[in-house]
C-alpha positions in Angstrom: 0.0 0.0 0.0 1.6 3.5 -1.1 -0.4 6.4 0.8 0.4 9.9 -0.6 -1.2 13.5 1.4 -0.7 16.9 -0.9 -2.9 19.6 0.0 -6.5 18.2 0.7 -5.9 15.0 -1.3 -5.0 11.6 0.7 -4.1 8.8 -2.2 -4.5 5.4 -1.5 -2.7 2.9 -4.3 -2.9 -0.7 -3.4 -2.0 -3.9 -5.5 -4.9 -6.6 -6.5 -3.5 -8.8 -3.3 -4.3 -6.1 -1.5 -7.7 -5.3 -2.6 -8.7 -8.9 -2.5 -7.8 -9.1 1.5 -9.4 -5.8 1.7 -12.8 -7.5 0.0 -12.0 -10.5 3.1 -12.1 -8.4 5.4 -8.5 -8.2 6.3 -7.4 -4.1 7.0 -4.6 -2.9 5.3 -2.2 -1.1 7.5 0.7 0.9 7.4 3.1 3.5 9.3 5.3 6.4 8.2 8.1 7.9 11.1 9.0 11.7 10.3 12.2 11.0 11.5 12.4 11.6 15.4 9.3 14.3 15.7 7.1 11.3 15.4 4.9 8.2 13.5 1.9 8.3 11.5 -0.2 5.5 11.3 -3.1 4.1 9.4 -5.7 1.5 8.2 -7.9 1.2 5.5 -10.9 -1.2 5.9 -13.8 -2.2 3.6 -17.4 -1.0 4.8 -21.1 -1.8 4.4 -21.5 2.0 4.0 -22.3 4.3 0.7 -19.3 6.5 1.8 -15.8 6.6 2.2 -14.8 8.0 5.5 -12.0 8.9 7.4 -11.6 8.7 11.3 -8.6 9.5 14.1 -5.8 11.8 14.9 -3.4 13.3 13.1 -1.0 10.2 14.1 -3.4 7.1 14.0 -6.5 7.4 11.8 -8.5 4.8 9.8 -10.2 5.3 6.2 -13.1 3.1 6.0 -14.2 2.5 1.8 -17.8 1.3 0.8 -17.0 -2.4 0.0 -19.8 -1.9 -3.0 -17.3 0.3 -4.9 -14.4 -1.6 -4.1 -16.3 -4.5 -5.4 -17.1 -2.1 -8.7 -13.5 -1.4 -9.0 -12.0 -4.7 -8.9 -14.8 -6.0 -12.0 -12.9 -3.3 -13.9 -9.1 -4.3 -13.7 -7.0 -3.4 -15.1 -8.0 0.3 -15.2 -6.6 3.6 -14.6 -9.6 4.7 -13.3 -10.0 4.4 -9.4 -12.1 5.3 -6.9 -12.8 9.2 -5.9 -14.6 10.9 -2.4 -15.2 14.0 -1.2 -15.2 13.7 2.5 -16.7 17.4 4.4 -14.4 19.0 6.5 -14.8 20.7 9.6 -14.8 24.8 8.5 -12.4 23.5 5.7 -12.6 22.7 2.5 -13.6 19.1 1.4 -10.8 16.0 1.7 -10.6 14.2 -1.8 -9.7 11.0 -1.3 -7.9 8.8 -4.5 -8.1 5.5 -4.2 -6.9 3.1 -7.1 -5.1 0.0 -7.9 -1.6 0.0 -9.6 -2.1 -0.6 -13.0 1.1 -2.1 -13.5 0.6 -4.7 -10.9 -2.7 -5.7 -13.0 -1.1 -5.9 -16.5 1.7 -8.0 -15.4 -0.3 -9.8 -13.3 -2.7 -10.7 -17.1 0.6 -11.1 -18.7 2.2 -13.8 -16.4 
C-alpha cells in the first residue's frame, strides 16, 4: 500500500492482493516515522457504507471504503480509473480521497 497527502488530497494505491484481503475483510495497514518528531499510522478497511470515511488523529487514523465500490472497482481491472470521495471538513474545505489500484501490478499480473 503506497499512501500519498498533498494539500486536501489523501491517495491510496494498493495492488490486486491487497484489494482482495481488503474485499475479506482483512485491513490494510501501514506507518510512516517523520524522523524523530514522530509516527503516523493508518488503516484502511472495507465498509457496508455508501461513503468513504476517514476517522482518528493526526497520528493514528482509519479510512473506511464502501465495500460496494471496491467490489465495482475490482470488475474493472486493469483500469486507470480508481475510486474518488469527497469527504466534508470541519470549516475547511472538502478532503478528496484517490483510491486506485496499480495498473502495473494488473497488467503483469494478465501477462504472467
Amino acid at each position: 500500500m503506497r499512501v500519498q497527502l498533498e494539500d486536501d488530497t489523501v491517495r491510496v494505491r494498493i495492488n490486486e492482493d491487497e484489494l482482495t484481503e481488503l474485499l475479506q475483510d482483512v485491513a490494510l495497514l501501514g506507518s510512516t516515522s517523520f524522523g524523530m518528531a514522530f509516527t503516523m499510522r493508518y488503516a484502511i478497511d472495507a465498509t457496508d457504507a455508501d461513503a468513504c470515511t476517514l476517522s482518528g488523529t493526526a497520528h493514528e487514523w482509519r479510512m473506511e471504503v464502501p465495500r460496494d465500490a471496491l467490489r465495482e472497482l475490482q470488475a474493472k481491472l486493469p483500469s486507470k480509473d480508481g475510486l474518488t470521495f469527497d469527504i466534508p471538513g470541519r470549516d475547511t474545505v472538502a478532503t478528496t480521497v484517490r483510491f486506485d489500484v496499480d495498473v502495473k501490478d494488473s497488467l503483469r499480473r494478465r501477462r504472467a
